[in-house]
N, C-alpha and C positions, 0 to 999 in steps of 0.2 A: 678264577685264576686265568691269567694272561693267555694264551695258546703257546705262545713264545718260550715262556718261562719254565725252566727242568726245576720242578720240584726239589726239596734237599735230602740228600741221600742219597743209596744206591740203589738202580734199575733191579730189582730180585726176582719179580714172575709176569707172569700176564696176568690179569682178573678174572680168566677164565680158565687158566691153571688151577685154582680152587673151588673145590665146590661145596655147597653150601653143609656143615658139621661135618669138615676135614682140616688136614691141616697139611702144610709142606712145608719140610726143611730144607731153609737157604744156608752159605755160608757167608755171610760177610767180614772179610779178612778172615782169621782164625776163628771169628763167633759166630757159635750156628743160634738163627733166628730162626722160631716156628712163626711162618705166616697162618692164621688160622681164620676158617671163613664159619660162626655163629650160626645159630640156629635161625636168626634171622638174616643172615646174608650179609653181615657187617665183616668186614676186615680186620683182624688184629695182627701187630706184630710182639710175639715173646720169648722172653729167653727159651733157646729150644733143653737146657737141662731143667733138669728137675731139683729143688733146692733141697732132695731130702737123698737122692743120689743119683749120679751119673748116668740119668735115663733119659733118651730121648722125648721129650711131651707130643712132638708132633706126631711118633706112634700109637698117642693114646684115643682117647673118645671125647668127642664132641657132643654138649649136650649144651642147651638153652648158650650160656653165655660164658660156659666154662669148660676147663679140657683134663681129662683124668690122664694121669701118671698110671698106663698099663701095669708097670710092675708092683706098684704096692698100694694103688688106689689115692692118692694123694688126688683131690682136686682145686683147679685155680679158677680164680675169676680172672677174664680175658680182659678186662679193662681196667684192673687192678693190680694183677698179678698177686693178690693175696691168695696164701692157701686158703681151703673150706675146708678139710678134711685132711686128719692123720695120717699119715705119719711126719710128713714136710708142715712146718712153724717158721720157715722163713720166703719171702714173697720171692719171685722171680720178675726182671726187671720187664717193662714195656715201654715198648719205643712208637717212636713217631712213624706213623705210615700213610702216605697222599696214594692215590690212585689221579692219574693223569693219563685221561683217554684213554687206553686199555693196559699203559703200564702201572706197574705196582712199584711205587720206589719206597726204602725205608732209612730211616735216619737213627744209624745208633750213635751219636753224639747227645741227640735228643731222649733220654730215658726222662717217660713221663711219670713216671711213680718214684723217682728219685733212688732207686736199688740201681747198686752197682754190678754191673756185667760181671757174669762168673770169670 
């Protein structure tokens, strides 16, 4: 990428805000996005609710490449946003996310799994 060129989307954290099976909640406009850093160190951006209820994800647990819903065990895959595990049967969306030299920008215009923002 250009050095010149801002990424698409909005500025949300530093790269170093996150560490590695954690997660942070941004807001962008009214939609909170979980930034979530994998067990391998990879960046995701996803819906920060939970599709099975009104729970925060980025309170939950970080394990391999997915992130458990504290309140009722629900887990998703971070680069899918499908659930793995009961009680949530519907996916939560994921968005585009560049890291550009130590900013974190994300683009919720860009939903890569095609689900619609809560």
């Amino acid at each position: 990428m250009d050095p010149q060129t801002t990424p698409a989307g909005e500025l949300v954290c530093q790269d170093s805000d996150v560490s590695v099976k954690s997660a942070l909640r941004v807001e962008i406009g009214d939609l909170p996005v979980a930034i979530v850093r994998d067990s391998e160190g990879t960046l995701h951006a996803i819906g920060d609710t939970c599709s099975h209820a009104e729970i925060s994800l980025s309170e939950g647990d970080v394990e391999g490449c997915t992130i458990e819903c504290w309140a009722h065990g629900s887990s998703f895959d971070l680069r899918s946003g499908e659930p793995l595990t009961l009680p949530a049967y519907e996916p939560v969306p994921v968005f585009a996310l560049n890291v550009h030299g130590e900013d974190v920008y994300v683009d919720v215009t860009n939903i890569l799994n095609g689900v619609g923002a809560p």
